[in-house]
VOPAGU-2260 file (C-alpha; in pm, 1 decimal, decimal comma):
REM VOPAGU-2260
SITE   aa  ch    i         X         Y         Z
SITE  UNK   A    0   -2550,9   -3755,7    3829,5
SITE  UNK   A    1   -2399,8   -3878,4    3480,4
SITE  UNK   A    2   -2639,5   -3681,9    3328,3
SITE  UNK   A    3   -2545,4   -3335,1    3523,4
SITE  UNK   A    4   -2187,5   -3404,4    3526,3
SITE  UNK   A    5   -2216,9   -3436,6    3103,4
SITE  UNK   A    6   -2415,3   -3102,5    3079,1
SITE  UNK   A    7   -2180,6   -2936,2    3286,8
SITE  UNK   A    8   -1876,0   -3077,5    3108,1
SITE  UNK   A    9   -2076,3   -2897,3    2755,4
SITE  UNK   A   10   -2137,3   -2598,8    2932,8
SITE  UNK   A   11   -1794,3   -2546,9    2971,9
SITE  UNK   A   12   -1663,1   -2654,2    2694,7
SITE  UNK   A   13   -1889,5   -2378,4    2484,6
SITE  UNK   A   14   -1826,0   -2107,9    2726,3
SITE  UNK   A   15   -1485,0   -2164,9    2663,4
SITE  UNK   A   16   -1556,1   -2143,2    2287,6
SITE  UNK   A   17   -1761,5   -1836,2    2307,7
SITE  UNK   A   18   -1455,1   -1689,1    2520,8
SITE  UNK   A   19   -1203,2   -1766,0    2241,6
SITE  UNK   A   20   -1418,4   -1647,7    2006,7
SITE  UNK   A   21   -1471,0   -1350,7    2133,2
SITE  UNK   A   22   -1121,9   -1241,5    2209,9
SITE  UNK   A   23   -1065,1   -1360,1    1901,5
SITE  UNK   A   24   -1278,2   -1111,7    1730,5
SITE  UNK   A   25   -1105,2    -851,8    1934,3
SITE  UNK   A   26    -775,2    -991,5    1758,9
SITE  UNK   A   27    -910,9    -876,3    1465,3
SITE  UNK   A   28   -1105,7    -535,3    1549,4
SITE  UNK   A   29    -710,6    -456,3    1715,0
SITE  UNK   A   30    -552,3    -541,2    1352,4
SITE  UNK   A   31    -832,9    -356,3    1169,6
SITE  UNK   A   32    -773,9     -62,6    1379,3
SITE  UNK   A   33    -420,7     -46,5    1298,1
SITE  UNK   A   34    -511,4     -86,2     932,7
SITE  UNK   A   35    -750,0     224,6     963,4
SITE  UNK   A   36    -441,0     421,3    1141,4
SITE  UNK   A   37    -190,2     335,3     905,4
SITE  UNK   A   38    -370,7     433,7     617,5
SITE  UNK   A   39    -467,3     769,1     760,8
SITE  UNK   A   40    -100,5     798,5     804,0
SITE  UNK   A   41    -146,5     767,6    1202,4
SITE  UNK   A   42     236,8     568,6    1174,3
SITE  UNK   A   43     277,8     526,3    1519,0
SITE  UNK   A   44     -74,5     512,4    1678,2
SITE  UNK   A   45     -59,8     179,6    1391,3
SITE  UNK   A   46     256,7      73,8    1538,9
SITE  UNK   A   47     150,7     105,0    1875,0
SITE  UNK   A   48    -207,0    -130,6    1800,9
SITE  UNK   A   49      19,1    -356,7    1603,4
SITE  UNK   A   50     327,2    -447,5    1814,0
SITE  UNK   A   51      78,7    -548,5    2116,6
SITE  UNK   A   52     193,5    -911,5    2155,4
SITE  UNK   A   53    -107,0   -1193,5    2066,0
SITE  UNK   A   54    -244,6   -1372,0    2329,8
SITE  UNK   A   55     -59,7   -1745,2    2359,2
SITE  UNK   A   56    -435,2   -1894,5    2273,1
SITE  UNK   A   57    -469,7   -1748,7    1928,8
SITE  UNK   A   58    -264,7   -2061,9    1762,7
SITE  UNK   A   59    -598,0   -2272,7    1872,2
SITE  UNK   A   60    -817,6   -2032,7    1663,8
SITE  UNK   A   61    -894,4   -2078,6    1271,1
SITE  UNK   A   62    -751,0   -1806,6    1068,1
SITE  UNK   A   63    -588,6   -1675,2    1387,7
SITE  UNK   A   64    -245,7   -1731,4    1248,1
SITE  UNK   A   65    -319,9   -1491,5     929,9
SITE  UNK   A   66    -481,0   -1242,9    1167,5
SITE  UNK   A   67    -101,2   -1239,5    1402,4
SITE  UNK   A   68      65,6   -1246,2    1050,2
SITE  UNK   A   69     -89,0    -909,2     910,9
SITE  UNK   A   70     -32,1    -740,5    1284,9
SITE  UNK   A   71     337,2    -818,8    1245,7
SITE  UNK   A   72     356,8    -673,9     862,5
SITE  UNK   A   73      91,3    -357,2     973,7
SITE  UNK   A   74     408,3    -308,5    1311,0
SITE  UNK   A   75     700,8    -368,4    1004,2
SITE  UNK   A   76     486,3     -74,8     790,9
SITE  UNK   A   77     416,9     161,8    1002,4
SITE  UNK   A   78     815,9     138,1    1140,8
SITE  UNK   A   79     887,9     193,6     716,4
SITE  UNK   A   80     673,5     469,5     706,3
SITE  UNK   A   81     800,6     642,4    1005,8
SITE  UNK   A   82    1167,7     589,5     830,6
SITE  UNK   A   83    1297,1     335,3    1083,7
SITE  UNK   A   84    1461,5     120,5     766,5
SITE  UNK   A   85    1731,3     -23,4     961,6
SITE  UNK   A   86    1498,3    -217,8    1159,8
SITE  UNK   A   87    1285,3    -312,8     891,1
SITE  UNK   A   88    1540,5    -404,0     631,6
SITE  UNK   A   89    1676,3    -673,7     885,6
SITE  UNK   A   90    1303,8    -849,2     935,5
SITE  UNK   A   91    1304,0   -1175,8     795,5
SITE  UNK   A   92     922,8   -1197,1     764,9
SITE  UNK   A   93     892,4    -876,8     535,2
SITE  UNK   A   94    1134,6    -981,6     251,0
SITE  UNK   A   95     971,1    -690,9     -11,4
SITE  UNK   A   96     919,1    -375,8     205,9
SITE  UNK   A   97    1291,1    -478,8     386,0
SITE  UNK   A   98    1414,1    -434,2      -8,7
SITE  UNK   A   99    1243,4    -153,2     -32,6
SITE  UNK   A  100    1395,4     -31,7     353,0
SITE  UNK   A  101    1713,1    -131,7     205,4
SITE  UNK   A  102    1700,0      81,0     -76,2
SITE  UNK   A  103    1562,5     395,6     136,1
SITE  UNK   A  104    1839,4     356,4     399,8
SITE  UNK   A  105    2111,8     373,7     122,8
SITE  UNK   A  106    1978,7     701,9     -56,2
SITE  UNK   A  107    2004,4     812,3     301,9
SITE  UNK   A  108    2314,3     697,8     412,8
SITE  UNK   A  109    2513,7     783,6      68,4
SITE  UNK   A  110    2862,9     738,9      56,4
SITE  UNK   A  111    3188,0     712,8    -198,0
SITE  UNK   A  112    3011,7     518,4    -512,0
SITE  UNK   A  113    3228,0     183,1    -418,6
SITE  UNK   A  114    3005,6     151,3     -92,9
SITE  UNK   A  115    2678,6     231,6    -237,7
SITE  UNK   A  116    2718,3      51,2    -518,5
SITE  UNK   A  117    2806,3    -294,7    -294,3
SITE  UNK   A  118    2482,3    -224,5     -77,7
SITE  UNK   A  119    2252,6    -132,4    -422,8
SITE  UNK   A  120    2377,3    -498,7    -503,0
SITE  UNK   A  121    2238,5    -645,0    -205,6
SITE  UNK   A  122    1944,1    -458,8    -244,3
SITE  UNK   A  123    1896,6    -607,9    -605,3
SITE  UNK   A  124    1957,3    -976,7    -458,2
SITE  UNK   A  125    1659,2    -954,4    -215,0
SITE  UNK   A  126    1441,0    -825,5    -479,3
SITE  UNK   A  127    1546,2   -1154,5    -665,5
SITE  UNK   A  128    1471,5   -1321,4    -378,3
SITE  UNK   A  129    1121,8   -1157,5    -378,3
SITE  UNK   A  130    1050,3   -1246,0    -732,8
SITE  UNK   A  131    1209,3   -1590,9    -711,1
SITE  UNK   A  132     930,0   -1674,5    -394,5
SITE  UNK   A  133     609,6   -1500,4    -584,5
SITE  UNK   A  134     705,4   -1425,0    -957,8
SITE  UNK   A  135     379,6   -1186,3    -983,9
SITE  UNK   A  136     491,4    -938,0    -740,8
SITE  UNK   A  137     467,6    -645,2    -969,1
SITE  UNK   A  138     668,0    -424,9    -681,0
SITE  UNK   A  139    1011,2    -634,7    -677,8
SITE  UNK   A  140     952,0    -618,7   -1097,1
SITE  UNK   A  141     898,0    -258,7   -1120,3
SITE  UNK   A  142    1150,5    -107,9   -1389,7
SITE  UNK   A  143    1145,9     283,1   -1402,6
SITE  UNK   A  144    1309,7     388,6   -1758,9
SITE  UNK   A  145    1446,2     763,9   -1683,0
SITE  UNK   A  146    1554,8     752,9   -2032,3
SITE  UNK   A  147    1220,7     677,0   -2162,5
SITE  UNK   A  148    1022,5     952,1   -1963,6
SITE  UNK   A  149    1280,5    1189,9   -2050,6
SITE  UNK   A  150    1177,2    1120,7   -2459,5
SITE  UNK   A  151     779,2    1121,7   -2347,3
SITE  UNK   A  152     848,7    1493,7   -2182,8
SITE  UNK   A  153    1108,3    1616,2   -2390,0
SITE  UNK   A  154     998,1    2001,4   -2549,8
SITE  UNK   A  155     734,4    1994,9   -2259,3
SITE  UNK   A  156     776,4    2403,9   -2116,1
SITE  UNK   A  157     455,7    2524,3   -2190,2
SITE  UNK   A  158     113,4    2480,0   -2078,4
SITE  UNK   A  159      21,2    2411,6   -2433,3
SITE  UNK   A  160     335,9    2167,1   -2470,1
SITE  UNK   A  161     185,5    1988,9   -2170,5
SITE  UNK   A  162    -189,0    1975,1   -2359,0
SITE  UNK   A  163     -39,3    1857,5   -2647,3
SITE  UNK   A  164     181,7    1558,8   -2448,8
SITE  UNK   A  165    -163,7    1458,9   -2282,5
SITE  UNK   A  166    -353,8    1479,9   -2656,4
SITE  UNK   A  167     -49,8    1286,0   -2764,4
SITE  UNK   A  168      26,6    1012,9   -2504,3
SITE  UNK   A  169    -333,3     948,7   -2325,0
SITE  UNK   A  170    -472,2     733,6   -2576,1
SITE  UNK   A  171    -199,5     529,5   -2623,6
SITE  UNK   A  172    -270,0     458,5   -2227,4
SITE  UNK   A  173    -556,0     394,3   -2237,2
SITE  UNK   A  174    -566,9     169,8   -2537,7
SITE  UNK   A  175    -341,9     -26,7   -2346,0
SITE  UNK   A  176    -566,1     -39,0   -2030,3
SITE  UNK   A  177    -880,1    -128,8   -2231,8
SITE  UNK   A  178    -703,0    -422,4   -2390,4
SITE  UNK   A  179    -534,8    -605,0   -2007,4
SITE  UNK   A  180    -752,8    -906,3   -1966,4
SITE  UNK   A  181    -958,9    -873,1   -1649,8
SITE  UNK   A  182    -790,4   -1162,5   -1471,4
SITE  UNK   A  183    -483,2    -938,7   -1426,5
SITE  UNK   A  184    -686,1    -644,9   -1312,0
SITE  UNK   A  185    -862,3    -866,1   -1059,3
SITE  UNK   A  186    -506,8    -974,4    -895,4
SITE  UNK   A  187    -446,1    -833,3    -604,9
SITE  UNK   A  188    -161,4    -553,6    -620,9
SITE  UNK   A  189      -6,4    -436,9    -321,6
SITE  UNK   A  190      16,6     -68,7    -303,2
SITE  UNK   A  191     392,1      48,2     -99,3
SITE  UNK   A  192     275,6    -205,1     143,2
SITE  UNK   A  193      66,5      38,7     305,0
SITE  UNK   A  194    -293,7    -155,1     185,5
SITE  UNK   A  195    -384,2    -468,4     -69,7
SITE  UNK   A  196    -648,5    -437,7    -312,3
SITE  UNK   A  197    -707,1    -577,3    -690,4
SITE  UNK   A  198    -542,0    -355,4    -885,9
SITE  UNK   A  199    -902,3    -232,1   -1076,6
SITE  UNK   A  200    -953,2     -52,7    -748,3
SITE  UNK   A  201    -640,1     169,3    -795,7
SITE  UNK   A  202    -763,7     308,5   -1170,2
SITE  UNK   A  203   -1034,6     439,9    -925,6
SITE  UNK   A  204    -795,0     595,3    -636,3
SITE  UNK   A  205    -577,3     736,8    -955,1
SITE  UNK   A  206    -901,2     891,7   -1120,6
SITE  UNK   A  207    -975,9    1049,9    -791,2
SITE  UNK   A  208    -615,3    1146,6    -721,5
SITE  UNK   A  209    -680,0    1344,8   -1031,5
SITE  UNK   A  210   -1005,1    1549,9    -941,6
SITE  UNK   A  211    -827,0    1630,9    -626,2
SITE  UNK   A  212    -602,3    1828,6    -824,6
SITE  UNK   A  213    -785,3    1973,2   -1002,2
SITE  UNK   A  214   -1005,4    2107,0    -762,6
SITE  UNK   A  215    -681,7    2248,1    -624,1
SITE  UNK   A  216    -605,8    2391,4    -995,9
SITE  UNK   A  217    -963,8    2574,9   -1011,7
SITE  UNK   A  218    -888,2    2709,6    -646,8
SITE  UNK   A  219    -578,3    2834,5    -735,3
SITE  UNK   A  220    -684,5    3007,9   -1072,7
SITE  UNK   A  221    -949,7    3146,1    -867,9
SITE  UNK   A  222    -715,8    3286,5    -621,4
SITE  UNK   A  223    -521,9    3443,1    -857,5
SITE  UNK   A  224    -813,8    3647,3   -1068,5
SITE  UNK   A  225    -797,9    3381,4   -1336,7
SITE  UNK   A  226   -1126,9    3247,8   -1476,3
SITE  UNK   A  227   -1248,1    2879,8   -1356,5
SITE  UNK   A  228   -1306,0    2679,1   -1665,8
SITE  UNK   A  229   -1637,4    2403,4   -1652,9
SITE  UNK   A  230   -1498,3    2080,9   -1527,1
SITE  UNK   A  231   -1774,6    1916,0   -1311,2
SITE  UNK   A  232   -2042,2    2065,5   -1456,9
SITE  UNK   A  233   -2082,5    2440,9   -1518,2
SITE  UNK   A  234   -1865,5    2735,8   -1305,1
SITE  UNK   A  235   -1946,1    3049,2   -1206,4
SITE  UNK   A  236   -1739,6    3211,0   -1522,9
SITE  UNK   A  237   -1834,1    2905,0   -1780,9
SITE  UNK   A  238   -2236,2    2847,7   -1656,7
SITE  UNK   A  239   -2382,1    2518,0   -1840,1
């Protein structure tokens, strides 16, 4: 009797296991989802997946706490995305994109220069905030010099004033990307908080951003009579 009572008592226990497994995995397939939709730009089919509220059993599941922490940042992006900034500059739990909410809502609002420049100073004290918490966050750093991309494209009105600022500038970029140590091309970089990858694997969205223009380039020379110049490979008016 001891001996059926124990086997049932196991029995149970791993069918409950298997259970919370299970809808534990279906956690995670609903977050994944909502990754796939937000960056395909579905905003608020990504919303919709994310806001769904977890189950009260996932706090007794490993990793289950990381898993309900990326739904609620993947519900707080897809609200940025679809320009709801009030709500997500006032989430406590997404101190970077809120700054960057922040930021977005006054360029929208505007206003006399008094009251923009008082909530431009708040927005500058969360990014502290940001970089205070996680100095490496290369986002709440991120200086943009007007002044110095005005000197790089300064003369530039021409299509050959444009060849010559590539033939001028490139190398000096990519000098400076051959010589960053791997170890700060394998850190993770977080991309407008729409995805997280290390930041190696942006060089390769960048060099494809750039063929996709390009394409566009040759279709739109083509369009126009213009001749197609060999890019990939040989075209129809410069044959390899």
């Amino acid at each position: 009797m001891r001996a059926t009572i124990g086997f049932l008592v196991v029995a149970a226990v791993l069918a409950g296991s298997g259970l919370l497994a299970w809808r534990g995995s279906e956690l995670e397939r609903r977050v994944a989802a909502a990754e796939r939709d937000l960056v395909t730009l579905r905003y608020q089919e990504a919303g919709a997946r994310a806001v769904e509220p977890p189950p009260a059993w996932s706090s007794w599941l490993p990793g289950a706490g990381k898993t309900v922490e990326d739904a609620r940042a993947l519900s707080a992006t897809s609200k940025y995305w679809e320009g709801d900034y009030d709500a997500v500059a006032a989430d406590p739990n997404a101190k970077l994109l809120a700054a960057n909410a922040a930021y977005r809502a006054v360029r929208r609002d505007g206003g006399n220069w008094q009251a923009v420049v008082g909530r431009l100073d708040g927005v500058v004290k969360t990014y502290a905030d940001v970089l205070r918490e996680n100095p490496d966050s290369a986002e709440a750093a991120f200086n943009f010099d007007p002044e110095f991309e005005k000197r790089v494209t300064v003369g530039v009105n021409t299509t050959g004033d444009i060849v010559d600022m590539y033939q001028r500038e490139y190398p000096k970029r990519i000098a400076r990307l051959r010589s960053t140590p791997g170890a700060q091309l394998a850190k993770e970089a977080d991309f407008f908080s729409m995805m997280k990858q290390p930041a190696v694997m942006f060089l390769g969205i960048a060099n494809n951003h750039g063929i996709h223009h390009r394409g566009q380039l040759a279709s739109y020379l083509r369009a126009m009579g213009s001749k197609v110049p060999s890019m990939y490979g040989g075209s129809a008016d410069e044959p390899m």
